[in-house]
py3Dmol code that shows the C-alpha trace and the ligand (Angstrom):
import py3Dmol

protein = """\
ATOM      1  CA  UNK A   1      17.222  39.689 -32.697  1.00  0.00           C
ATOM      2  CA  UNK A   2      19.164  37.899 -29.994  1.00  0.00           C
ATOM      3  CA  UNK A   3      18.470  38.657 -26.645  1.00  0.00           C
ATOM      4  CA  UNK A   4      20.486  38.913 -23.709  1.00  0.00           C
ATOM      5  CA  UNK A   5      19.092  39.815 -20.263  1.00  0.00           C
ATOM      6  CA  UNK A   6      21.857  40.400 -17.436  1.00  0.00           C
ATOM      7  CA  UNK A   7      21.575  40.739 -13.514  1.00  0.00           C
ATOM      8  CA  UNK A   8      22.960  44.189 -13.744  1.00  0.00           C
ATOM      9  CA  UNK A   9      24.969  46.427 -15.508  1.00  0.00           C
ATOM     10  CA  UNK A  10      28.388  44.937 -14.765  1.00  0.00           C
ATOM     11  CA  UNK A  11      27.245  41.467 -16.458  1.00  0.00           C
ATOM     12  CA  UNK A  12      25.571  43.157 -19.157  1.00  0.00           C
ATOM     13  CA  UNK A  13      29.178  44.790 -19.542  1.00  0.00           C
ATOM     14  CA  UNK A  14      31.269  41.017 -19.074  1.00  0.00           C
ATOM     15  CA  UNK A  15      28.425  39.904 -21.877  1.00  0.00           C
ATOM     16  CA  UNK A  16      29.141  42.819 -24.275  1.00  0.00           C
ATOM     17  CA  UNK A  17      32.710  42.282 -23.518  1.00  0.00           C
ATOM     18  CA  UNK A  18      32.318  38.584 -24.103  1.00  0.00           C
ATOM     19  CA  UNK A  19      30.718  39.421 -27.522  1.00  0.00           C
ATOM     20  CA  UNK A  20      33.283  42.206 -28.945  1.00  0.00           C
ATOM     21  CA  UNK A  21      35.994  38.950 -27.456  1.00  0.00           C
ATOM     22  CA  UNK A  22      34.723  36.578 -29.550  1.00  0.00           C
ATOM     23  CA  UNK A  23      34.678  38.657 -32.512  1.00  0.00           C
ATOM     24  CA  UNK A  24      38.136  39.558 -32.117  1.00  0.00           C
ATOM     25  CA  UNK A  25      39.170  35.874 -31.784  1.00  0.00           C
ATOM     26  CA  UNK A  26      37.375  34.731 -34.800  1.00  0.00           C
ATOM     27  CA  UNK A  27      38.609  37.515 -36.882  1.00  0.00           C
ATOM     28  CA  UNK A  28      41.884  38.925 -35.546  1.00  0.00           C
ATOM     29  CA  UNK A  29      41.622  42.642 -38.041  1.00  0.00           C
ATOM     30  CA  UNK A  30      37.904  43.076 -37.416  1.00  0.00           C
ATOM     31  CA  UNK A  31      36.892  46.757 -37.961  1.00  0.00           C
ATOM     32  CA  UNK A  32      35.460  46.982 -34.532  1.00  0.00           C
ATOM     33  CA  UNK A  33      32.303  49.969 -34.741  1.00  0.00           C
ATOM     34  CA  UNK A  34      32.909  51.604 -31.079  1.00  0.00           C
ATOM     35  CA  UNK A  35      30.883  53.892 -28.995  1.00  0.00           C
ATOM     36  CA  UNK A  36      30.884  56.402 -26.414  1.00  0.00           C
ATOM     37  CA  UNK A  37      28.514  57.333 -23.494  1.00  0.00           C
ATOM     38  CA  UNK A  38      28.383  56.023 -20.384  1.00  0.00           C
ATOM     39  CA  UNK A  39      26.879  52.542 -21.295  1.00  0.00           C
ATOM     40  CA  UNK A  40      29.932  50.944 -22.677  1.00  0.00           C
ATOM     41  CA  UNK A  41      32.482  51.700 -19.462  1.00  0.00           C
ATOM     42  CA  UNK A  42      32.204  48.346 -18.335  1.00  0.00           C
ATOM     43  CA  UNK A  43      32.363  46.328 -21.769  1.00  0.00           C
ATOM     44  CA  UNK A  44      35.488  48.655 -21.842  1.00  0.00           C
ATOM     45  CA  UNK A  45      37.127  47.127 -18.468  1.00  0.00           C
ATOM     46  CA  UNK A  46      36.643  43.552 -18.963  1.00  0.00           C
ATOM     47  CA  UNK A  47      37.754  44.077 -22.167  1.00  0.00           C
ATOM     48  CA  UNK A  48      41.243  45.383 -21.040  1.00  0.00           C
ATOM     49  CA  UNK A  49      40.854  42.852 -18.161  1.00  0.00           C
ATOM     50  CA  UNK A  50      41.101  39.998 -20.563  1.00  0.00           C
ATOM     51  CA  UNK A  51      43.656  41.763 -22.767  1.00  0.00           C
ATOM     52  CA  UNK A  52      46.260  42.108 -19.710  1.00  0.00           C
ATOM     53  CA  UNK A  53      45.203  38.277 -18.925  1.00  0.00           C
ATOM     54  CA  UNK A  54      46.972  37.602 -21.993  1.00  0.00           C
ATOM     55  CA  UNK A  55      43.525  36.466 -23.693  1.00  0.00           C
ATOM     56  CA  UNK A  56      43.104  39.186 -26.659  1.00  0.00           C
ATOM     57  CA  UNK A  57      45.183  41.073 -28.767  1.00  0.00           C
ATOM     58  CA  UNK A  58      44.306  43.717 -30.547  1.00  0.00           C
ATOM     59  CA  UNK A  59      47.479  44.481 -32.948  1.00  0.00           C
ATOM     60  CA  UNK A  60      45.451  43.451 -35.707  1.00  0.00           C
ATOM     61  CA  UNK A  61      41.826  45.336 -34.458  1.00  0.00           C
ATOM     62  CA  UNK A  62      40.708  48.549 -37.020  1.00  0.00           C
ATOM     63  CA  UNK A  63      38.171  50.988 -34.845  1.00  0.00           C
ATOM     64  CA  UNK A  64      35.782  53.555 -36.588  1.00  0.00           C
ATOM     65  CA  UNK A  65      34.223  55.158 -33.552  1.00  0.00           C
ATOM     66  CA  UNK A  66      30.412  56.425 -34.366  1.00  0.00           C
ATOM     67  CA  UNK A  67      31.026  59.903 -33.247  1.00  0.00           C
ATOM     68  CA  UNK A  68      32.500  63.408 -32.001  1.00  0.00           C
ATOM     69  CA  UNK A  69      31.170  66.945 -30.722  1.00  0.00           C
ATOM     70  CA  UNK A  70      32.228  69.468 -33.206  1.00  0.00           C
ATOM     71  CA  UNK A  71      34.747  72.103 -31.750  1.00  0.00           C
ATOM     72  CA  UNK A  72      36.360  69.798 -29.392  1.00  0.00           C
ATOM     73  CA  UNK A  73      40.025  68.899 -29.421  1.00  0.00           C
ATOM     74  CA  UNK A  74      41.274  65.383 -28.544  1.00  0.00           C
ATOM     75  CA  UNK A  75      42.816  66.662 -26.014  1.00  0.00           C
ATOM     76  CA  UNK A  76      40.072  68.037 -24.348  1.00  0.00           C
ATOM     77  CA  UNK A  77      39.013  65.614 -21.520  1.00  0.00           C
ATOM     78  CA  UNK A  78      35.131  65.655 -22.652  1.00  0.00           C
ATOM     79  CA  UNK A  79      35.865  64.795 -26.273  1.00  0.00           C
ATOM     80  CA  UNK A  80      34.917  61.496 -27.483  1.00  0.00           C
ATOM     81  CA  UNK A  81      38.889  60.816 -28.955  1.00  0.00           C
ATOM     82  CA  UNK A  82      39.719  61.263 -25.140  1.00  0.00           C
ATOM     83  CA  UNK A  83      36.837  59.197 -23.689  1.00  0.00           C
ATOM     84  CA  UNK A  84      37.926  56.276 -26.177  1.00  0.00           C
ATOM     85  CA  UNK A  85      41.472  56.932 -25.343  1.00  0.00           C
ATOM     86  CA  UNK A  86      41.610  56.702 -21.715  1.00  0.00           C
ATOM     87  CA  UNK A  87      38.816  53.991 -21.375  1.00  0.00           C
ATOM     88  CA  UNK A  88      39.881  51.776 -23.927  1.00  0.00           C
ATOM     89  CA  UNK A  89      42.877  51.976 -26.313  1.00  0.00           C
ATOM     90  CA  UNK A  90      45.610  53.237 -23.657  1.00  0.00           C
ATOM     91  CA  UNK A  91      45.125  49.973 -21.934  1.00  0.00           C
ATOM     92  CA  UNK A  92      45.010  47.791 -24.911  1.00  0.00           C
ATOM     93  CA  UNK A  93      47.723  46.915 -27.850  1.00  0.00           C
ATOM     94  CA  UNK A  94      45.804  48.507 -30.602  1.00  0.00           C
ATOM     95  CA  UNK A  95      47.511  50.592 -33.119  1.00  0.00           C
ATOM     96  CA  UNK A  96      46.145  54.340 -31.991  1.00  0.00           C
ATOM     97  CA  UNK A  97      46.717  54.763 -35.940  1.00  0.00           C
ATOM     98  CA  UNK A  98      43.900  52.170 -36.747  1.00  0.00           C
ATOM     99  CA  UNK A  99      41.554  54.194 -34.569  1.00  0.00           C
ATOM    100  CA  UNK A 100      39.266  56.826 -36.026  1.00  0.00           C
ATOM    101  CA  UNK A 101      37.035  58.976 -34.600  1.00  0.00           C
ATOM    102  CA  UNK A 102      35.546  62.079 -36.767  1.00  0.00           C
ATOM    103  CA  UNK A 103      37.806  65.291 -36.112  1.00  0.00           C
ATOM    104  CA  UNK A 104      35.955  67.607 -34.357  1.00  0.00           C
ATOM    105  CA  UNK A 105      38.295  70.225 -35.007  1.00  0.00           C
ATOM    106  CA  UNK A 106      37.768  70.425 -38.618  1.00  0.00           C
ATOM    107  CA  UNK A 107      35.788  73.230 -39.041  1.00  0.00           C
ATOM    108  CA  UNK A 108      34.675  72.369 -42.782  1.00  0.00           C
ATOM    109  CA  UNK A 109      31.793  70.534 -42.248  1.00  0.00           C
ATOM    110  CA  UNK A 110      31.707  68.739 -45.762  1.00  0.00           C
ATOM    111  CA  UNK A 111      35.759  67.618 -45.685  1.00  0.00           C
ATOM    112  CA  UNK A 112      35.073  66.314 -42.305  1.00  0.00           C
ATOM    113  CA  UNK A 113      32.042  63.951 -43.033  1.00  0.00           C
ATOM    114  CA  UNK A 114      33.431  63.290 -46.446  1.00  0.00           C
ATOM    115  CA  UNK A 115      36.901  62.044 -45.208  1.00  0.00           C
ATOM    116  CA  UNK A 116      35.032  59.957 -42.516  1.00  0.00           C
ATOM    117  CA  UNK A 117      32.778  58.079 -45.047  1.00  0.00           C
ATOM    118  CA  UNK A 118      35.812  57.720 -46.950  1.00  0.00           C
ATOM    119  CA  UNK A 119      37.660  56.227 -43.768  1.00  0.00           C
ATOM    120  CA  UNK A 120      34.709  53.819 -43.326  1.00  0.00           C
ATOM    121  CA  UNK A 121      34.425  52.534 -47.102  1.00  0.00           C
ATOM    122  CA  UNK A 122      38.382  52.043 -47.921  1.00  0.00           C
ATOM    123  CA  UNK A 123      38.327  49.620 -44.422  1.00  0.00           C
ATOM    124  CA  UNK A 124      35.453  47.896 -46.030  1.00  0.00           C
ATOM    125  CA  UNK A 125      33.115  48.724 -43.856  1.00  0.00           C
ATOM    126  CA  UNK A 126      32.196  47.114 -39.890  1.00  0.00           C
ATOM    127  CA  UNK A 127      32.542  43.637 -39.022  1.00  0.00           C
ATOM    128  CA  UNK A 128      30.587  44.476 -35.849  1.00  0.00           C
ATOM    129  CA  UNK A 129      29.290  47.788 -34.248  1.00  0.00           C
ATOM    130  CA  UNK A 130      28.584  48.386 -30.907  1.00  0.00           C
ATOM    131  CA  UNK A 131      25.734  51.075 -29.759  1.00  0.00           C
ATOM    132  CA  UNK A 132      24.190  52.745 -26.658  1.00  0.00           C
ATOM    133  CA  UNK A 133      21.106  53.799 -26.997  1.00  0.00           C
ATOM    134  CA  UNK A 134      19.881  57.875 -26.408  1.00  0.00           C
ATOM    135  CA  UNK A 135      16.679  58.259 -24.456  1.00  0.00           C
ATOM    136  CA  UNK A 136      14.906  59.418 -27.794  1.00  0.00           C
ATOM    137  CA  UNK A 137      16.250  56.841 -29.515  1.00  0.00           C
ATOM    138  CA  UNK A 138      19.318  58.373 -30.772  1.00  0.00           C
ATOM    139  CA  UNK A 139      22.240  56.302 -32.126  1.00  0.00           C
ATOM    140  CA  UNK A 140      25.878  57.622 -32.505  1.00  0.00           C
ATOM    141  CA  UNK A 141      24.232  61.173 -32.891  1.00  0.00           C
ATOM    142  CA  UNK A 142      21.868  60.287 -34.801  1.00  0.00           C
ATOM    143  CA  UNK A 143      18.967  62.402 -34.049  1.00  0.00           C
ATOM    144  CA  UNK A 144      14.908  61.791 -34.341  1.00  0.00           C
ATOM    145  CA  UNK A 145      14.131  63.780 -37.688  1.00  0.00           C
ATOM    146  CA  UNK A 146      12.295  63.146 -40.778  1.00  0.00           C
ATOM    147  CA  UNK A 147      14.515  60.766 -42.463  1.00  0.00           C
ATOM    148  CA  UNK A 148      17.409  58.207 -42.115  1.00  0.00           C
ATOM    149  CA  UNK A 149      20.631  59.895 -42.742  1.00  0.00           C
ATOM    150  CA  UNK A 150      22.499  57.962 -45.898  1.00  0.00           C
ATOM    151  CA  UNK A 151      26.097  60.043 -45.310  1.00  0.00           C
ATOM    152  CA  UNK A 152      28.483  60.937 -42.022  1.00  0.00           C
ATOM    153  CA  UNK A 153      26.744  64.204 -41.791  1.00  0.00           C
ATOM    154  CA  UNK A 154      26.585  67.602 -38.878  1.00  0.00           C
ATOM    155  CA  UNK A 155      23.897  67.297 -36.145  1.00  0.00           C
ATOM    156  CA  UNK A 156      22.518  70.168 -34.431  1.00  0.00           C
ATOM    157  CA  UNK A 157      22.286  68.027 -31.051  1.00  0.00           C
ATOM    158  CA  UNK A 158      18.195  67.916 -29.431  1.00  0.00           C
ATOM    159  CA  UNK A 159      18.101  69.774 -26.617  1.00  0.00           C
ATOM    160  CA  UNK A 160      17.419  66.282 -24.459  1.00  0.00           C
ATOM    161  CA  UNK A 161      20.562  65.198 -25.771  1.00  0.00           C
ATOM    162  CA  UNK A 162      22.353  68.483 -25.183  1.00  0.00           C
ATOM    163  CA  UNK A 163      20.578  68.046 -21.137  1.00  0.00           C
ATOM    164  CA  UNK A 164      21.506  64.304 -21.135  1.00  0.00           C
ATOM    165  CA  UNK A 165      25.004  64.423 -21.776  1.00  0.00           C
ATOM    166  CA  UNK A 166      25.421  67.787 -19.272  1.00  0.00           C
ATOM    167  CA  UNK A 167      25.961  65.311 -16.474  1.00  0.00           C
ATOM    168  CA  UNK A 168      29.683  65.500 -18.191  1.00  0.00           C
ATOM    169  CA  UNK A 169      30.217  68.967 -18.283  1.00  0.00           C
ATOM    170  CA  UNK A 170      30.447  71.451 -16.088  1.00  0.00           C
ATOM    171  CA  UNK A 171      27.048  72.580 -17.196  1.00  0.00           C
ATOM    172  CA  UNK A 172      24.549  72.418 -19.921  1.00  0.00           C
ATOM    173  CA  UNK A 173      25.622  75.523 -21.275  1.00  0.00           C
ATOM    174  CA  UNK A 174      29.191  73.806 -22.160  1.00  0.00           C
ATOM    175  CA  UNK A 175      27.662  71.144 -24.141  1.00  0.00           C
ATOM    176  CA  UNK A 176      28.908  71.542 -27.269  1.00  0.00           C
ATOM    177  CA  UNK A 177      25.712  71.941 -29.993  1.00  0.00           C
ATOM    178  CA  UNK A 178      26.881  69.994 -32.664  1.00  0.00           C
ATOM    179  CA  UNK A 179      28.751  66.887 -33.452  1.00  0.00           C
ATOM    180  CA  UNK A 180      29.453  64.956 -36.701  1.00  0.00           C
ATOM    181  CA  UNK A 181      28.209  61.186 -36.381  1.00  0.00           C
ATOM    182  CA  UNK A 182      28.043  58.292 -38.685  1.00  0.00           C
ATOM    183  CA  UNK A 183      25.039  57.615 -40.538  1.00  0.00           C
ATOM    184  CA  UNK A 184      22.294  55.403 -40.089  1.00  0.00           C
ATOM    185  CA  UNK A 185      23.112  53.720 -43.394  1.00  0.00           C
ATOM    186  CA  UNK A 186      26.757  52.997 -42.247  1.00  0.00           C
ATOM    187  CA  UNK A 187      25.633  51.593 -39.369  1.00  0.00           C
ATOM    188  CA  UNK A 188      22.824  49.532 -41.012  1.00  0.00           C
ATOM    189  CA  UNK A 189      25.675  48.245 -43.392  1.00  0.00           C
ATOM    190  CA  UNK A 190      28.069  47.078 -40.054  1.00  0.00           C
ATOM    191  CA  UNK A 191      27.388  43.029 -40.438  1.00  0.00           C
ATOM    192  CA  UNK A 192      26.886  42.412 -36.913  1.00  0.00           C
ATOM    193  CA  UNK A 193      24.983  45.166 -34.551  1.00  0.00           C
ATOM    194  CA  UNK A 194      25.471  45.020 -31.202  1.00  0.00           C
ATOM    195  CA  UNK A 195      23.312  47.092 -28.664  1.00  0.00           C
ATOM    196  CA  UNK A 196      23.900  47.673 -25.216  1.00  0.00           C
ATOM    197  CA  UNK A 197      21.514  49.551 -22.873  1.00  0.00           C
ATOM    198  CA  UNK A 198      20.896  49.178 -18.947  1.00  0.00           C
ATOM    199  CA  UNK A 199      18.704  51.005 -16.613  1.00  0.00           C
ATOM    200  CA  UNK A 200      15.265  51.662 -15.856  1.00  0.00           C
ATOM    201  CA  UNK A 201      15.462  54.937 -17.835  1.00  0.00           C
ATOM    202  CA  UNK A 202      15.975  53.049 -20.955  1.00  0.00           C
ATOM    203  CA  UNK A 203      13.223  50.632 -20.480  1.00  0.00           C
ATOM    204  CA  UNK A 204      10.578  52.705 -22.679  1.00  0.00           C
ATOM    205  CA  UNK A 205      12.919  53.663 -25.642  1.00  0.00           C
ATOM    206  CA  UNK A 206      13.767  49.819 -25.462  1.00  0.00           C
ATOM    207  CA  UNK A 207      10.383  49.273 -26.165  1.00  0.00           C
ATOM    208  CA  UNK A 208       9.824  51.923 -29.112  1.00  0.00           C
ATOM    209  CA  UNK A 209      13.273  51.081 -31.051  1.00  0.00           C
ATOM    210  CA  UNK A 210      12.717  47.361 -30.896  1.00  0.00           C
ATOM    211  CA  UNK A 211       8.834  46.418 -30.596  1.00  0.00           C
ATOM    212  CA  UNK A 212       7.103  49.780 -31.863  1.00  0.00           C
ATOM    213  CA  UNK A 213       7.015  51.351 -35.528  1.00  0.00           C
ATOM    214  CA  UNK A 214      10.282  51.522 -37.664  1.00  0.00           C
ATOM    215  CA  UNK A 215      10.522  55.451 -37.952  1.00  0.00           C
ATOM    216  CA  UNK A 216      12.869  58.296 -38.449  1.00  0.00           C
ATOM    217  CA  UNK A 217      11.580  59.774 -35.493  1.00  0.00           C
ATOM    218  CA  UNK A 218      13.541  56.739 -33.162  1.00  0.00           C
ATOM    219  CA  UNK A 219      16.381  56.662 -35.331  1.00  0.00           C
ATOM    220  CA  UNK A 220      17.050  53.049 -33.260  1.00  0.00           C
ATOM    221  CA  UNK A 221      13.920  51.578 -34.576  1.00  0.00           C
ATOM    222  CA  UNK A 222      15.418  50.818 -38.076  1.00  0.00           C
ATOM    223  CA  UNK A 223      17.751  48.429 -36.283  1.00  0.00           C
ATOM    224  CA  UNK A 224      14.583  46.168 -36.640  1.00  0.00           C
ATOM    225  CA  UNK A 225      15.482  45.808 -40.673  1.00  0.00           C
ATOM    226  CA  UNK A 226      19.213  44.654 -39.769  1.00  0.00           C
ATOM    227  CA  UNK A 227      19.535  40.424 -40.216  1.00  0.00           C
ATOM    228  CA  UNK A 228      22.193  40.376 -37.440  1.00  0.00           C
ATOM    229  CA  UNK A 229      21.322  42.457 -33.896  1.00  0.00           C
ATOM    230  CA  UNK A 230      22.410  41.394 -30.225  1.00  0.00           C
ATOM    231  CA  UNK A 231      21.073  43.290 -27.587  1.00  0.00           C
ATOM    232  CA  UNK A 232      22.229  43.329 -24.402  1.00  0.00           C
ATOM    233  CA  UNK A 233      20.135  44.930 -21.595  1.00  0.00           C
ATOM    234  CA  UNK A 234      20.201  44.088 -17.687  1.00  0.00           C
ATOM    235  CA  UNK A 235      16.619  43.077 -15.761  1.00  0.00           C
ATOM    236  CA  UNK A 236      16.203  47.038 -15.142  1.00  0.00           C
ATOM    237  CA  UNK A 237      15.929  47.779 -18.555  1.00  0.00           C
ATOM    238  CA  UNK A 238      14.281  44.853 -20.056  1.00  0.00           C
ATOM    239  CA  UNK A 239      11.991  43.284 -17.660  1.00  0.00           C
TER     240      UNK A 239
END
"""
ligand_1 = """\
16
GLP
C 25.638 59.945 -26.469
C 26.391 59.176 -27.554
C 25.673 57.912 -27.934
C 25.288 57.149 -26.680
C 24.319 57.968 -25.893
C 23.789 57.269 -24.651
O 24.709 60.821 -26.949
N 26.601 59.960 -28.727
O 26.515 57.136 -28.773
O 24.714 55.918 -27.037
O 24.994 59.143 -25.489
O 24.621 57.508 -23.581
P 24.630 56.695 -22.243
O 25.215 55.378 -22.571
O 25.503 57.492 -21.327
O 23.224 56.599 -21.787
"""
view = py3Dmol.view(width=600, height=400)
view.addModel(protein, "pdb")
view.setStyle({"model": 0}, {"cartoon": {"style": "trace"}})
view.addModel(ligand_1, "xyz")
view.setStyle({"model": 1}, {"stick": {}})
view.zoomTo()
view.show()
């Protein structure tokens, strides 16, 4: 695993930035594996900052975003096609056609995650994905459980996911409880990983996903097995 430790989050952000950059440059269509949450924000903006500096171009980028709560439109401003809209790809020369994120408003659970893994193998799958991190471990919406999940499947969201993401919604009791999220196996399959995760409250699920057991139970610990992980953390979170 590389390692990168930054000041603070906004150069952990200009390092993820720089990495997702460099990718881009190298291979002009990469199928770019984006995420949501608060971590990225910052990756996001110097991203766009170097796009309107004339230094990236995106025309030829693919996105397959890792997730979506179920029941949510795109419109709606706490959906994860919004989030990625208004952070990233309004502000950027991407294709919104080449962007995918699962469709939360398709109410048959099976056509949703089967179109989705279809979406994922016809681009032949990720050059590079990008993750946050949930406190328990959680990645995309992958949830602690008994095993690895193989297929782009439903998740009943933990409660201490349902309580962390709240700080978005008007209250916990408008979180939706379900989401469809790319699998662990998907994500294992992306040729590069790259992990970003800043703060003090990430500093012990840090140390579980990347230095304890590989288990189910911290979905992010099987990132261990993967030949090509960057992680970026800031001093907060990794010292
Ligand atoms: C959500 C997302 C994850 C994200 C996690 C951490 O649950 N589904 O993809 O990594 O939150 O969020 P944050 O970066 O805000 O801590």
């Amino acid at each position: 695993m590389k390692l990168y430790c930054a000041k603070g989050y906004e150069q952990a952000g200009r390092i993820t930035a720089n990495i997702l950059a460099a990718q881009i440059i190298m291979k002009p269509d990469s199928v770019l594996g984006l995420a949501t949450g608060s971590t990225p924000v910052s990756a996001y903006e110097h991203l766009i900052r170097r796009y309107e500096a004339g230094d990236l171009d995106f025309s030829s980028v693919h996105s397959i975003n890792l997730d979506e709560y179920r029941g949510l439109n795109p419109e709606n401003d706490q959906s994860y096609r919004y989030f990625m809209n208004t952070h990233l790809f309004n502000h950027i020369n991407i294709d919104k056609k080449n962007t995918f994120v699962p469709d939360g408003m398709e109410a048959d659970a099976e056509k949703a995650c089967q179109d989705y893994d279809e979406i994922i193998r016809s681009h032949g799958g990720i050059d590079l994905q990008l993750l946050g991190l949930g406190h328990n471990g959680h990645i995309g919406f992958n949830e602690p459980g008994d095993a690895f999940a193989r297929t782009t499947h439903l998740v009943t969201l933990a409660e201490s996911t349902v309580l962390a993401n709240a700080r978005f919604f008007a209250s916990a009791t408008d979180v939706p409880k379900q989401a469809y999220t790319m699998d662990i196996g998907s994500i294992m399959q992306a040729r590069k990983i790259l992990v970003m995760a800043c703060g003090e409250s990430k500093k012990e699920i840090i140390r579980k996903a990347f230095y304890g057991p590989i288990t189910p139970q911290v979905p992010a610990s099987v990132l261990q097995l993967h030949p090509d992980v960057t992680l970026v953390g800031d001093e907060a979170a990794l010292i």
